[in-house]
C-alpha positions as semicolon CSV with decimal commas, in nm:
position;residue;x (nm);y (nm);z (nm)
1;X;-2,839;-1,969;1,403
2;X;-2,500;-1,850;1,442
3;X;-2,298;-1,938;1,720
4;X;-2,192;-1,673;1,883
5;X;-1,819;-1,506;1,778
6;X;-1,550;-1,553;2,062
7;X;-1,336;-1,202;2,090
8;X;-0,992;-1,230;1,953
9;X;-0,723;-1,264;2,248
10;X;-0,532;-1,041;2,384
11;X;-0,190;-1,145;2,207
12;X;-0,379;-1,097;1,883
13;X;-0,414;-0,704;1,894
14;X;-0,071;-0,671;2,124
15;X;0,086;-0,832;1,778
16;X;-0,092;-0,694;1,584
17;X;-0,006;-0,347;1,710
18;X;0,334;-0,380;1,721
19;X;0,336;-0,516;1,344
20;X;0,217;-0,196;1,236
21;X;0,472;-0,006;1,427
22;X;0,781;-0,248;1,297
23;X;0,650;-0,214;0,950
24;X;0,604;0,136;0,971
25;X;0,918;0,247;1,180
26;X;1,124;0,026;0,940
27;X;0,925;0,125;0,636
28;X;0,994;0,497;0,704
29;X;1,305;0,514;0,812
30;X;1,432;0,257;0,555
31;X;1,267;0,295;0,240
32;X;0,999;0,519;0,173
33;X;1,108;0,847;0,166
34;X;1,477;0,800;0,120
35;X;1,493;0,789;-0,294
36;X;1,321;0,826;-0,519
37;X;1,246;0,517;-0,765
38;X;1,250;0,525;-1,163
39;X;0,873;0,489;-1,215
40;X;0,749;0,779;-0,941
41;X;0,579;1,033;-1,116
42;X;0,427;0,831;-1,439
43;X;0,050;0,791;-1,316
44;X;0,088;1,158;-1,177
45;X;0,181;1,238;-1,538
46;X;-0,124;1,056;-1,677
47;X;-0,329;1,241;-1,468
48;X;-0,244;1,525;-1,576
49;X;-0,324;1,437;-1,935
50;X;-0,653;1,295;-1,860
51;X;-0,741;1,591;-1,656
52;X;-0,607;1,815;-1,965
53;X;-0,911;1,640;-2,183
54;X;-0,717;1,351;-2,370
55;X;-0,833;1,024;-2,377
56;X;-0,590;0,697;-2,286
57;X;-0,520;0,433;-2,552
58;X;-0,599;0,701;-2,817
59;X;-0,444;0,993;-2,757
60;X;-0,141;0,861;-2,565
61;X;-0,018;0,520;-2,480
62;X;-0,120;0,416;-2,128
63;X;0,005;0,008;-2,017
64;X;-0,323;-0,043;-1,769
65;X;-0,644;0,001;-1,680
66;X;-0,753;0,397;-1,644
67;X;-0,860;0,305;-1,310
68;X;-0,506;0,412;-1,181
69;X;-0,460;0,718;-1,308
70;X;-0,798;0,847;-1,224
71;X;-0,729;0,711;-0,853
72;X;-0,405;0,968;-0,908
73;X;-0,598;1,234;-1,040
74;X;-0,855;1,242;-0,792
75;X;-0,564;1,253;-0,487
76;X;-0,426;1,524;-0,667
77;X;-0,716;1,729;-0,614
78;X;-0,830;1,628;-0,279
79;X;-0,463;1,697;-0,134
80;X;-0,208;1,929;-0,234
81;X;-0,090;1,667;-0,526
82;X;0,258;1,651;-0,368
83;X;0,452;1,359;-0,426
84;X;0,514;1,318;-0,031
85;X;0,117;1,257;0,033
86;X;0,132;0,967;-0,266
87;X;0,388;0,820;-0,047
88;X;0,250;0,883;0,291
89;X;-0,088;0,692;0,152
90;X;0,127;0,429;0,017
91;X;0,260;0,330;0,381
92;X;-0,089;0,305;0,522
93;X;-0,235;0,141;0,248
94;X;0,073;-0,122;0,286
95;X;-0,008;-0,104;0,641
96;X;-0,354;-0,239;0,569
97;X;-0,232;-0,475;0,323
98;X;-0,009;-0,615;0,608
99;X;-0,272;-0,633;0,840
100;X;-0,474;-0,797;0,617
101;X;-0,236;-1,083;0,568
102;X;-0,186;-1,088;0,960
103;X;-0,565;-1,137;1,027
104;X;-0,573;-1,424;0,782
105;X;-0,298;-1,600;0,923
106;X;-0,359;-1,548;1,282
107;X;-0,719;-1,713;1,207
108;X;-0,573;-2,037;1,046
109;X;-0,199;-2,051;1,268
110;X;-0,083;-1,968;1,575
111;X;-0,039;-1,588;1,670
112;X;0,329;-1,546;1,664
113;X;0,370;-1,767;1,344
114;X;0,175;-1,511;1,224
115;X;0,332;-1,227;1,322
116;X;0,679;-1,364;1,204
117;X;0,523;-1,422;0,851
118;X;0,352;-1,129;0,821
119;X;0,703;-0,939;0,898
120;X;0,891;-1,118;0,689
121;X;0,631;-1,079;0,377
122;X;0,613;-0,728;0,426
123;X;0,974;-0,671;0,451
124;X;1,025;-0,901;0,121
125;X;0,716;-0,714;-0,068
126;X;0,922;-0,437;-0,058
127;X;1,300;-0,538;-0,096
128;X;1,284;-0,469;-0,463
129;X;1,510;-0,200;-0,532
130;X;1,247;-0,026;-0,724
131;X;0,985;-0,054;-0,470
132;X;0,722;0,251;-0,488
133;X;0,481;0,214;-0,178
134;X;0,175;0,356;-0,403
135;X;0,155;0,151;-0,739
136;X;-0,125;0,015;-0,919
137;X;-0,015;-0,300;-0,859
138;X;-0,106;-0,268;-0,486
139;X;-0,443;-0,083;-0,569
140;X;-0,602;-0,215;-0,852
């Protein structure tokens, strides 16, 4: 039998909370819709070819899996395909992706170690000057 699962103190979710709103206040107002970066608007293109009937790898040259594109295509036509609500899901999937790392190191360290790391990854993960926050490299 399982023992039974102590609930996570209160510090835990007061962090985690205000990770999330560091992340996202800093990741909005800094980065993520302030320029646009040299690769924005490839997968969209790709998705528009696949959607137009061709085929990757044989009718035009595609560098990854077709799991990306299709992702793309699919957004495009459950939202209005805008280049704004690509960006807006890239924040809360980084958000998640943030978390993520926060719940794994809260587990094995102490709380605010943690939360320090966590900041400091997220802030690094997306220092490049390139940075997109929806890439295949962060879904796939």
């Amino acid at each position: 039998m399982r023992a039974p699962s102590t609930p996570a103190p209160r510090g835990v979710w007061l962090l985690g909370g205000l990770l999330i709103a560091v992340v996202l206040w800093g990741y909005l107002r800094l980065t993520a819709f302030q320029y646009a970066v040299v690769q924005e608007g490839w997968f969209q293109y790709y998705a528009v070819l696949m959607q137009r009937g061709l085929m990757p790898y044989r009718d035009f040259y595609l560098f990854v899996q077709p799991v990306y594109p299709l992702l793309i295509a699919l957004g495009e036509r459950l939202s209005d395909g805008s280049l704004g609500t690509f960006r807006l899901y890239g924040v809360v999937e980084r958000i998640v992706l943030v978390l993520m790392v926060y719940a794994f190191l809260a587990r094995r360290h102490g709380v605010l170690d943690a939360f320090a790391a966590s900041l400091l990854a997220a802030f690094l993960y997306s220092a490049f000057n390139v940075d997109l926050p929806y890439s295949y490299y962060h879904t796939n």
